[in-house]
C-alpha atoms as one frame of an Amber mdcrd trajectory, in Angstrom:
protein
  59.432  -6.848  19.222  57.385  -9.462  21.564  53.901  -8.765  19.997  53.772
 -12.143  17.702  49.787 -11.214  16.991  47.889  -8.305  16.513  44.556  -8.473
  17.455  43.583  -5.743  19.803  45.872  -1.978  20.101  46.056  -3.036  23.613
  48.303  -5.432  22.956  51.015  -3.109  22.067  53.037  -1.880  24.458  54.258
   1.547  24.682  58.000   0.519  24.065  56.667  -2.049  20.929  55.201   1.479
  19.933  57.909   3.547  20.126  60.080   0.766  18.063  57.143   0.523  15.649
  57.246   4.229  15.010  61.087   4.482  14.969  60.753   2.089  11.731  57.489
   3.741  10.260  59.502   7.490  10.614  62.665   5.588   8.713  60.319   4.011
   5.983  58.760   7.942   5.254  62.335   9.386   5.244  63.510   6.472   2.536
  61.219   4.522   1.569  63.429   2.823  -1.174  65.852   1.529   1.424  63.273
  -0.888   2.317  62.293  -1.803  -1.359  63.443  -5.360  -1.065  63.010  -6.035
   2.423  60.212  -8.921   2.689  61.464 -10.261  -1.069  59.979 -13.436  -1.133
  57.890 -13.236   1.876  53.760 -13.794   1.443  51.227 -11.726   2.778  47.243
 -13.311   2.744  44.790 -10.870   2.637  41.721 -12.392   3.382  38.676  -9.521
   3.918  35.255 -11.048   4.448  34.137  -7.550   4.472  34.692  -4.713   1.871
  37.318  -2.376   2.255  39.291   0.034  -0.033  41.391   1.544   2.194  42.818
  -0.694   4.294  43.055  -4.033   1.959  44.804  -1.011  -0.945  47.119   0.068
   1.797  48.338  -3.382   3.248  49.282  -4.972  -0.475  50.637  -1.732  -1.191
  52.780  -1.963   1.996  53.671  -5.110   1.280  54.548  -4.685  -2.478  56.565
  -1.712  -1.352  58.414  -4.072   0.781  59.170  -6.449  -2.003  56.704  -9.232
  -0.830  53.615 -10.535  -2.491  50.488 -10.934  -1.968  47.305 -13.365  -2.812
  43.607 -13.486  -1.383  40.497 -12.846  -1.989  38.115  -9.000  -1.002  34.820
 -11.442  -1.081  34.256 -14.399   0.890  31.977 -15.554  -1.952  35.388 -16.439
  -4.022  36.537 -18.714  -0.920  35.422 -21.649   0.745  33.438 -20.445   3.123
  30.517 -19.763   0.777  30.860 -23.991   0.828  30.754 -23.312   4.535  34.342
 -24.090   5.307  34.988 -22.941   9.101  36.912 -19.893   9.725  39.589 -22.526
  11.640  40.191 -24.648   8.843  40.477 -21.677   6.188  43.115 -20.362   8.297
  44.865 -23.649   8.816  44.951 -23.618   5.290  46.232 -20.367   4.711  48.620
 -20.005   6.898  49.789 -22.768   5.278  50.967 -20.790   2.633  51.728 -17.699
   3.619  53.902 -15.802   6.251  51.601 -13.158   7.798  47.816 -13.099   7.758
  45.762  -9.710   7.218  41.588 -10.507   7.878  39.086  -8.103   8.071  35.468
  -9.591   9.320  32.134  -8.418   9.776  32.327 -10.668  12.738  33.687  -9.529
  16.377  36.452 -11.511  17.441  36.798 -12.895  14.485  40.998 -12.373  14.078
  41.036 -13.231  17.811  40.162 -16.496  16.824  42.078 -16.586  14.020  44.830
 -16.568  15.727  44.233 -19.391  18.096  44.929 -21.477  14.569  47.305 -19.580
  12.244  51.055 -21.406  12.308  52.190 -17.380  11.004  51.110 -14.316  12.601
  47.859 -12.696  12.503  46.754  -9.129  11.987  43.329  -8.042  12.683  42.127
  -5.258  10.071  39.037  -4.749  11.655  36.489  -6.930  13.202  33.149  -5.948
  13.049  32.023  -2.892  15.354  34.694  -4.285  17.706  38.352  -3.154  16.896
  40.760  -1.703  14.018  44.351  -1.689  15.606  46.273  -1.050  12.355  43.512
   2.349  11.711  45.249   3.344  15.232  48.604   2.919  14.109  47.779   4.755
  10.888  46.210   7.716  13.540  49.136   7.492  16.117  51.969   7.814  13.117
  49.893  10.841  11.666  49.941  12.341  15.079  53.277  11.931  16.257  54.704
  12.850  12.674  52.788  15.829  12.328  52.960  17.390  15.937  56.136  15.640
  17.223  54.598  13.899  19.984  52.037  12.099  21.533  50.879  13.908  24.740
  48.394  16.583  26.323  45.887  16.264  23.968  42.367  17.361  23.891  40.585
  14.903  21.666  36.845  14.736  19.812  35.422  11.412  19.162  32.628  12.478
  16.804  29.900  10.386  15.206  28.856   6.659  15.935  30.830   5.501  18.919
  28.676   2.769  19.333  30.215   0.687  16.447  32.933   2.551  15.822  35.889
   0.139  15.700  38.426   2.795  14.757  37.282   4.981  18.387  37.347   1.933
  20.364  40.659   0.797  19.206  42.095   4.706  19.592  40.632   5.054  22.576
  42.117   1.843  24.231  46.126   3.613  22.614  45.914   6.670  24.521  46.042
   4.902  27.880  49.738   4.225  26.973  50.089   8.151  26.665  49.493  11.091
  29.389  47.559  13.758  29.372  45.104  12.598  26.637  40.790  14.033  27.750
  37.805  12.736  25.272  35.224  14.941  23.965  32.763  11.745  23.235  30.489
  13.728  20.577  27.508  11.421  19.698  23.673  10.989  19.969  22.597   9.012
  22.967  21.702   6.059  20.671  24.997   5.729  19.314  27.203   6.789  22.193
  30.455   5.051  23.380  29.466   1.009  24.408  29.427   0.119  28.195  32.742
  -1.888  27.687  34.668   0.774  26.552  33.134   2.948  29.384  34.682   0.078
  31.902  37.983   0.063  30.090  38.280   4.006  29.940  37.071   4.198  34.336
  39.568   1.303  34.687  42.584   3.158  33.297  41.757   6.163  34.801  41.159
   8.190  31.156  39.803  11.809  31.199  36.508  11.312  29.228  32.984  13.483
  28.860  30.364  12.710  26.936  28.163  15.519  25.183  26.199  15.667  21.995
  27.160  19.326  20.636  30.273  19.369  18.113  30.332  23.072  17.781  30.235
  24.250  21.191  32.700  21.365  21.909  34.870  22.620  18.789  37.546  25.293
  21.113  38.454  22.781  23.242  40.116  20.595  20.910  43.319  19.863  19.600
  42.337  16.587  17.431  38.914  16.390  15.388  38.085  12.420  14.762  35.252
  12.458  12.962  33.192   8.637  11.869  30.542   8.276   9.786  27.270   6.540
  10.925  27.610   3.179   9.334  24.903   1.896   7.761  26.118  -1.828   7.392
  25.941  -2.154  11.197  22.017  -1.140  11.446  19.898  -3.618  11.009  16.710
  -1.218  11.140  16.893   0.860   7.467  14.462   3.727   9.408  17.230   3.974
  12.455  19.841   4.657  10.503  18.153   7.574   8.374  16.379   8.879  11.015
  20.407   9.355  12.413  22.661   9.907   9.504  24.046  13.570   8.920  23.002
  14.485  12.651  26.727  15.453  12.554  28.833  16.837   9.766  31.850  19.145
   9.602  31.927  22.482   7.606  34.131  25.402   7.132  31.688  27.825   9.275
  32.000  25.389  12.110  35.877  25.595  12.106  35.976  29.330  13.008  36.240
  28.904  16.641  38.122  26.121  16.402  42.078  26.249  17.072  44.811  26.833
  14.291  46.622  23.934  14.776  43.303  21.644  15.099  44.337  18.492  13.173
  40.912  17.004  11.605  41.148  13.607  11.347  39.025  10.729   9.475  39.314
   6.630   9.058  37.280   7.136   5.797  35.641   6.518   3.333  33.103   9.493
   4.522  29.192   9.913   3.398  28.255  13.193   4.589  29.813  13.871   8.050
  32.655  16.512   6.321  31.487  18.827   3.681  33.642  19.129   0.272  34.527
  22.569   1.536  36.729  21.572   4.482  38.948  19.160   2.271  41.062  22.401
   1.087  41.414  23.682   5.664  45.030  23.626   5.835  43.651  21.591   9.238
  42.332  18.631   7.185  44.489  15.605   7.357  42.369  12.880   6.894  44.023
  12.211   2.912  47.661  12.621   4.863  46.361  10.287   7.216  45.896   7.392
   4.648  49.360   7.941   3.422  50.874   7.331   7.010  48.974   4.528   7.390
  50.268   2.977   4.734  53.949   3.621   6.381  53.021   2.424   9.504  51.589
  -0.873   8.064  54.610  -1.419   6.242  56.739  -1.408   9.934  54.211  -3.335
  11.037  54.333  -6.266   8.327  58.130  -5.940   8.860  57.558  -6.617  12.006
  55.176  -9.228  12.168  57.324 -11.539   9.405  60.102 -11.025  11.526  58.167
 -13.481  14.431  58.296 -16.908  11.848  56.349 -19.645  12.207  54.748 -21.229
  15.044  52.821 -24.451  15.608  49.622 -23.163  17.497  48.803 -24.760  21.030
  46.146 -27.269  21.147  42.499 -25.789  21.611  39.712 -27.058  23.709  36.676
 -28.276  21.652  34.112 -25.662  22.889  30.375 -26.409  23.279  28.346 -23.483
  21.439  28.135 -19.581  22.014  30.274 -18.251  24.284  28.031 -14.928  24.860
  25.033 -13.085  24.145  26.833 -10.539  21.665  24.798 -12.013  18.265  27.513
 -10.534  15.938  30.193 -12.200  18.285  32.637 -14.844  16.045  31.252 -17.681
  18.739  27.796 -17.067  17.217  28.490 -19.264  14.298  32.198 -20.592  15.062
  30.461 -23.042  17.689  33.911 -25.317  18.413  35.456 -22.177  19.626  37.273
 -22.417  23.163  35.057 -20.512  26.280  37.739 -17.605  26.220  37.107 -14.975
  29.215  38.832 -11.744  30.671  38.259  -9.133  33.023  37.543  -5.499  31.644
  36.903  -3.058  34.833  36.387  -5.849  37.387  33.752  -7.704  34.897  33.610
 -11.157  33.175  34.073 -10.547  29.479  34.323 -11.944  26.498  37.918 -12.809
  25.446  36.429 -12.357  21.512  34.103  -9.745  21.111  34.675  -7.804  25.005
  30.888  -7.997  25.902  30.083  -8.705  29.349  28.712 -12.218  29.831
């Protein structure tokens, strides 16, 4: 496997996929095989932003694995409540150990991690920007339950706005044919204009539309989000939109028998206590995979060693205009660009500039 970071799903490559799975599908078959297979190796987990799910599953991935694991779930316990920069903390840390996990509120955030980390870095979830490892967990689930990844009719339901786990799904299923969205959202949280570029640009069957049930026959995957309060800044907005969507067993009837229903979690409201017990509800499944596919992944990832980083440009304050972007407050930051659908974007948080 070439992938030494993982930052963004795009970054994967079908055939670093395909070898992913191949490992995640021999970890589920026997798991104690691989009981002892990072023994001795050191996992950080550093999560600047609270998580049960995803920091539970990657120590438990990497306990299964033999490995260890040290870091903090609150950035009050570190250094950067002293206001240590997010460079030298990972320096530091990567000093140490021999994979990095980080979750941020801040976009970009592992991105820039990773310009600095001597050991590679996994992004596990920046702000309302990206959650590759969420995708793995939702690509495993898929392939292991339906035996392939293709011809797929799939609803995006909720906040696609700051959805990190869509956008990062989303940006997977251009590796894979066949694959039309059902974007199910109100207009003021519907899919951002980047990820509109990115899905023209790789030609991706998409609609947008703002009825679940009459969208409900079409599908073959249900991903339902919640609307997440942490990323409203307005108390009012965000009641005035939660529970415009949620999921119940009278709006499954005319929905297909092999619909797989699918969640990131943790849910609020969005699927009723009623639809846990639809033979079509996978979302607790789900979290099992995921921890599966993290544990290839970590495999994978200490696998690449260390590496002395490349010398970084100084940089000379905000790259963009994105106000949660990492170059907001990291001001020494390189001025990182790319092209997404013929437009200059950020290399952090994918804003236009």
């Amino acid at each position: 496997m070439k992938l030494r970071n993982l930052i963004d799903i795009e970054d994967l490559s079908l055939e670093e996929w395909n070898e992913l799975y191949g490992l995640a599908s021999q970890i589920i078959a026997h798991p104690k095989d691989f009981s002892q297979a990072l023994q001795g190796d050191v996992m950080a987990s550093l999560f600047y932003e609270p998580s049960t799910r995803t920091n539970f599953s990657f120590q438990t991935a990497m306990l299964r694995l033999g490995g260890s694991v040290f870091g903090f779930a609150d950035p009050k316990s570190s250094s950067a409540a002293k206001g240590e920069t997010l460079k030298d903390t990972i320096k530091m840390v990567s000093a140490y150990a021999d994979v990095i996990v980080m979750r941020s509120p801040q976009e970009g955030a592992a991105k820039a991690a990773s310009l600095y980390a001597e050991t590679p870095v996994i992004n596990a979830g920046d702000g309302g920007h990206m959650h590759p490892t969420q995708t793995l967990t939702d690509l495993t689930t898929i392939a292991a339950c339906r035996g392939e990844i293709r011809d797929l009719n799939i609803g995006l339901c909720g906040d696609l706005k700051n959805g990190r786990t869509v956008h990062s799904l989303i940006k997977a299923m251009a590796k894979f044919e066949g694959i039309r969205f059902y974007l199910i959202a109100p207009r003021d949280l519907a899919i951002p204009a980047y990820m509109v570029d990115f899905m023209k640009a790789n030609n991706q069957k998409f609609v947008e539309v703002t009825n679940l049930e009459a969208t409900m026959p079409q599908l073959d995957v249900l991903y339902m989000t919640r609307i997440q309060r942490e990323r409203f800044t307005d108390p009012l907005e965000y009641d005035r939109l939660k529970g415009v969507y949620v999921l119940t067993r009278s709006k499954l009837r005319s929905a297909k028998k092999d619909l797989m229903i699918l969640h990131p979690l943790p849910r609020v409201d969005e699927i009723a206590q009623d639809v846990d017990d639809d033979p079509r509800a996978m979302y607790f499944e789900q979290a099992r995979y995921g921890m599966f596919a993290r544990m290839a992944l970590l495999m994978k990832m200490v696998e690449q060693g260390r590496k002395r980083p490349e010398a970084q440009p100084i940089g000379t304050g905000p790259l963009c205009h994105n106000k949660n972007c990492v170059t907001q407050t990291e001001l020494y930051l390189p001025g990182l660009t790319k092209n997404i659908g013929g437009k200059c974007c950020c290399a952090y948080c994918d804003k236009e500039i």
